[in-house]
N, C-alpha and C positions, 0 to 999 in steps of 0.2 A: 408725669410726662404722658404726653397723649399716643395712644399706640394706634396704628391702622393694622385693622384684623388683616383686610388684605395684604399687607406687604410679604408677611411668610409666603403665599400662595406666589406669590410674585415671586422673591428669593431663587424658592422651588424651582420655576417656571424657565428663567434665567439659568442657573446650572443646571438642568437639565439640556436645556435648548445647545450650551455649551460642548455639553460631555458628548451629544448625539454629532454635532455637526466637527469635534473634532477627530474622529473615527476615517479614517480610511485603510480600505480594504485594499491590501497589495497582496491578499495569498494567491492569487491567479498569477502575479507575475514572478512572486517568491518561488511557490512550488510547480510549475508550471517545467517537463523534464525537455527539454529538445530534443534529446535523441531518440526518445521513445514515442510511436505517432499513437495516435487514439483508433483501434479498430474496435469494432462491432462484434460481439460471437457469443454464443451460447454452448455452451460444451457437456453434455451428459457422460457422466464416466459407468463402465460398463461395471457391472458386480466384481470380472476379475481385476481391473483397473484400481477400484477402489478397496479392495479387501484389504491392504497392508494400511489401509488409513482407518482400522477398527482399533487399534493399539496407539497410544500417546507414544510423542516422538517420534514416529513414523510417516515417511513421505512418500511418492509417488511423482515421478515427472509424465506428465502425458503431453506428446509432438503434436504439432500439429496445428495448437490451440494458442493464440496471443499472436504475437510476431517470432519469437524464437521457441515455444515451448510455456508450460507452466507448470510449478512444483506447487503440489497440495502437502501441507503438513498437519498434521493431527498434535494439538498444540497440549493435548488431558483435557482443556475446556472448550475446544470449538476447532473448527479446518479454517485457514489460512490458506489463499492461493496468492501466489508471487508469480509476476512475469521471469523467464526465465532468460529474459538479454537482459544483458549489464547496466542498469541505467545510467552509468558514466562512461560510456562510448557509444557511438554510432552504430547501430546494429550490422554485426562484419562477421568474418568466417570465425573469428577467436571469440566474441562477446557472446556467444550464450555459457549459461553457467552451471555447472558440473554439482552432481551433492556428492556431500562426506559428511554422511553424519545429518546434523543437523545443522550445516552449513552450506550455502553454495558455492562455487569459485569460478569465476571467470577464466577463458584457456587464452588470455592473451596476455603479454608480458609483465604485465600491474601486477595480475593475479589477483586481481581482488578478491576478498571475500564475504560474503553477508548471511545472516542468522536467520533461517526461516523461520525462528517465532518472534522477531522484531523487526526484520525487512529491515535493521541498520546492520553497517558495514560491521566487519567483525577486526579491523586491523587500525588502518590509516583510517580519521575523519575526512569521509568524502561527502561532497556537495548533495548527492541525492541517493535515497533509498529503495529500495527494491518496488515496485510499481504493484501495487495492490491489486486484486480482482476480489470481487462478489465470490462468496460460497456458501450453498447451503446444501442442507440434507433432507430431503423426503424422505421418510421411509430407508432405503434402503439405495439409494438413490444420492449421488453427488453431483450437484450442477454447478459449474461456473460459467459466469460470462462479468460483462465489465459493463 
């Protein structure tokens, strides 16, 4: 039987073209939170701010910062900052959210709760998780912003 070297390169060519154009991209409108808005900020935490974030499992909420607050957790391997309104409500007098521990909770009727080394819920599976920020360490030094 007579074989054409090009038809493998072809084959190829074909499921590739296939696999690429059958792809679409919905994480924008998957993860995408509505009740949380997108703000801007840079946040420097002061030495005494961030002292209790030298020990694992150790958190920190600093005001001020995000829309309702933000909880830094010292997770043993790296800091985690978590917005501190509830991403399953409208940012209101009750949605921002309280630590115990190494959990937070919401002060409105739900009560939800979520895990500040997984930013998922810790009870009922809810639609969204805790809204991530940027953090890093210089030095001696803790910045976040988003």
């Amino acid at each position: 039987m007579f074989k054409f070297p090009f038809m493998k390169n072809i084959y190829f060519f074909i499921l590739a073209c296939l696999s690429l154009c059958s792809c679409e991209n919905e994480d924008d409108v998957r993860n995408r939170n509505p009740f949380l808005l997108d703000v801007n900020f840079s946040q420097q935490l002061t030495p005494i701010q961030s002292q209790d974030l030298e020990f694992p499992s150790n958190s920190v909420y600093v005001a001020n910062t995000g829309l309702r607050g933000v909880h830094v957790v010292n997770t043993g391997s790296g800091l985690f900052a978590w917005e501190a309104s509830d991403p399953n409500h409208t940012p209101n007098d009750c949605s921002r959210t309280v630590r115990n521990g190494i959990e937070v909770t919401c002060q409105c009727n739900d009560a939800n709760t979520y895990n500040l080394f997984t930013g998922q819920s810790s009870g009922a599976v809810l639609e969204f998780t805790l809204l991530q920020y940027r953090v890093r360490r210089d030095g001696n030094t803790v910045i976040i912003s988003n």
